[in-house]
Short mmCIF file of the C-alpha atoms (twelve columns), coordinates in Angstrom:
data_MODEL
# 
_entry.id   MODEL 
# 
loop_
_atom_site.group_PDB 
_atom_site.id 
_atom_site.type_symbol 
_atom_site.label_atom_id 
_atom_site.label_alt_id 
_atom_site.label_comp_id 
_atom_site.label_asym_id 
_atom_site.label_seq_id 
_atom_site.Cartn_x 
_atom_site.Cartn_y 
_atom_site.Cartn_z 
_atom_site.pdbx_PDB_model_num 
ATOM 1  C CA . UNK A 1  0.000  0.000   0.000   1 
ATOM 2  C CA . UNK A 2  2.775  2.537   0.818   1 
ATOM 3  C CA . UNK A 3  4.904  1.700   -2.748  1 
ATOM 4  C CA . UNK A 4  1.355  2.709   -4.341  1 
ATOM 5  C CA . UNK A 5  0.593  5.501   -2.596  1 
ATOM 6  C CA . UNK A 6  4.235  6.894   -3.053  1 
ATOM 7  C CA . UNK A 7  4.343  6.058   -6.702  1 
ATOM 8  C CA . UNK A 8  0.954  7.994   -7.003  1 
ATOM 9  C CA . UNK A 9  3.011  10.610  -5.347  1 
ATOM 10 C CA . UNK A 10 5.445  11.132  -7.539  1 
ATOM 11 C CA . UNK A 11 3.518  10.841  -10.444 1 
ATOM 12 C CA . UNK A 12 0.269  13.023  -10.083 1 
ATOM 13 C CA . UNK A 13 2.183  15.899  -7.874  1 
ATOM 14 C CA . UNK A 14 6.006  15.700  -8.097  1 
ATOM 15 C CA . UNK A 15 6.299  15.017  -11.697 1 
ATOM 16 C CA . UNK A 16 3.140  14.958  -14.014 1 
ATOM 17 C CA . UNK A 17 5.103  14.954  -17.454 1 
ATOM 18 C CA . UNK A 18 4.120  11.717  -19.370 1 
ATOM 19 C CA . UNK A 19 7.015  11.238  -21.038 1 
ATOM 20 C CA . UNK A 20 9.231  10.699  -17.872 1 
ATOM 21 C CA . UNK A 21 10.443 7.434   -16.767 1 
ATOM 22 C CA . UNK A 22 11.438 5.875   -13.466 1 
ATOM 23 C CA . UNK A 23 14.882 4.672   -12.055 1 
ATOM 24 C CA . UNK A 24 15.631 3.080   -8.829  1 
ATOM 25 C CA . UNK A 25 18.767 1.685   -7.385  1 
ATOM 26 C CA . UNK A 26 18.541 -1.243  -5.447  1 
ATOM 27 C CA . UNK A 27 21.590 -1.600  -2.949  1 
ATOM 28 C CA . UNK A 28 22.123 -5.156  -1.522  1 
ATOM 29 C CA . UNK A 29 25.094 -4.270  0.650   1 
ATOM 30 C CA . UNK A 30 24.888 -6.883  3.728   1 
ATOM 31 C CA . UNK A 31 21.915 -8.560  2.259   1 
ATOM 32 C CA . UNK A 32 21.586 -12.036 3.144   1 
ATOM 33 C CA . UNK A 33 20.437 -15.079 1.007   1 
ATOM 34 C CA . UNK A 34 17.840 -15.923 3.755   1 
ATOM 35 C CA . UNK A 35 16.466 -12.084 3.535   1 
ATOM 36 C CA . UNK A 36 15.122 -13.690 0.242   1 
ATOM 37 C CA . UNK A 37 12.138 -14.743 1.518   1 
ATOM 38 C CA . UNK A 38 8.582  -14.024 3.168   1 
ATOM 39 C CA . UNK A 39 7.854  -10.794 2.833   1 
ATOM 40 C CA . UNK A 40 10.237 -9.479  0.871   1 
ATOM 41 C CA . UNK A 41 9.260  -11.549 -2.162  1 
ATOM 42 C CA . UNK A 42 6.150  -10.867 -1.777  1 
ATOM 43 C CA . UNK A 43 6.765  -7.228  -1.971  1 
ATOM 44 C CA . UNK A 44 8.770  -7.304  -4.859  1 
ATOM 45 C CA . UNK A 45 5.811  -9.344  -6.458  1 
ATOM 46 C CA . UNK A 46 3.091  -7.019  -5.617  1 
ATOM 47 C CA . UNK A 47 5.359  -3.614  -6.787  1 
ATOM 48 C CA . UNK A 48 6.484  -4.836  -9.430  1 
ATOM 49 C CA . UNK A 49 2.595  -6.347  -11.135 1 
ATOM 50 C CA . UNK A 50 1.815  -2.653  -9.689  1 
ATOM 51 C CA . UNK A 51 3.974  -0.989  -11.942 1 
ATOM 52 C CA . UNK A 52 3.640  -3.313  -14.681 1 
ATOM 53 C CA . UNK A 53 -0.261 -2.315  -14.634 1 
ATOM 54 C CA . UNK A 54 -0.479 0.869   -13.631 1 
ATOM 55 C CA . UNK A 55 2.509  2.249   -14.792 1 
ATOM 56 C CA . UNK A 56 4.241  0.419   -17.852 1 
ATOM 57 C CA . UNK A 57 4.747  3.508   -20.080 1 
ATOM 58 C CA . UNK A 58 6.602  5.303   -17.052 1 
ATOM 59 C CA . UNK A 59 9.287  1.835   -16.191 1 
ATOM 60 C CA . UNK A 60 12.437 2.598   -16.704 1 
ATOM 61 C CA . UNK A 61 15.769 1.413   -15.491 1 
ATOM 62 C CA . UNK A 62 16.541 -0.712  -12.328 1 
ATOM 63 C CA . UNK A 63 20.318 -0.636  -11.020 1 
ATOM 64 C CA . UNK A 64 21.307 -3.612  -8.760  1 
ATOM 65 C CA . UNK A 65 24.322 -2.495  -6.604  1 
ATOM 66 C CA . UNK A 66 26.792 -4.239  -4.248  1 
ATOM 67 C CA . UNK A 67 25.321 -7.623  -5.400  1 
ATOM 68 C CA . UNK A 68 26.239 -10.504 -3.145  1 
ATOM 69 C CA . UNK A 69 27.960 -13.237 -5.084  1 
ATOM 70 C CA . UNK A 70 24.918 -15.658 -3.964  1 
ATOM 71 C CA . UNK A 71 23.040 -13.483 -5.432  1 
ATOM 72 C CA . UNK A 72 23.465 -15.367 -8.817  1 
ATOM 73 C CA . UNK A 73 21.591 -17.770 -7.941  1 
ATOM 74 C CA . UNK A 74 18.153 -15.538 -7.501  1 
ATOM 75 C CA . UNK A 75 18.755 -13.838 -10.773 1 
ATOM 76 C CA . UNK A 76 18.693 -17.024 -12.353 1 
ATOM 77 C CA . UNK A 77 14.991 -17.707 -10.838 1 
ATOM 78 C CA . UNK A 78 13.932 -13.786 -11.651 1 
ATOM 79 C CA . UNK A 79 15.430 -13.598 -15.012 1 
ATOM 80 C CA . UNK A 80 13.044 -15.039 -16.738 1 
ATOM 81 C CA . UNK A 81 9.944  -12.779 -15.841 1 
ATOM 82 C CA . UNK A 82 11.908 -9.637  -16.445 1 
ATOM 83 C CA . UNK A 83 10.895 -7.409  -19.095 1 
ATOM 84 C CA . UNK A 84 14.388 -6.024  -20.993 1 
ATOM 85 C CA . UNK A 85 12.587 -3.680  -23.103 1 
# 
């Protein structure tokens, strides 16, 4: 509830020009393998079918930051369902 409300945010008061797009960096520095899991996932499920609903003319870019070398092993599971375009 708080991702939408803050995404409504930014898009109907901070910045209402259609043609802008999002970024967001994503820093897993001290992240642990077990953090993967719960709610976290299920976060990162609901914001992201958010987005892709609501929002799919204003995704831009994710950045993934001090990645974990684990952390291999989850993109290999989320690759699939991300949209490179």
């Amino acid at each position: 509830r708080h991702y939408s409300m803050i995404t409504e945010y930014q898009w109907q008061i901070l910045n209402r020009n259609d043609d802008m797009q999002s970024i967001f960096v994503v820093d897993l520095e001290g992240i642990r393998l077990s953090d993967f899991v719960g709610d976290t996932v299920k976060f990162v499920k609901e914001a992201s079918a958010l987005a892709a609903q609501h929002y799919p003319e204003r995704a831009g870019k994710v950045f993934v930051i001090n990645v974990p070398r684990w952390f291999q092993l989850i993109w290999n599971v989320v690759k699939p369902i991300v949209d490179e375009a």
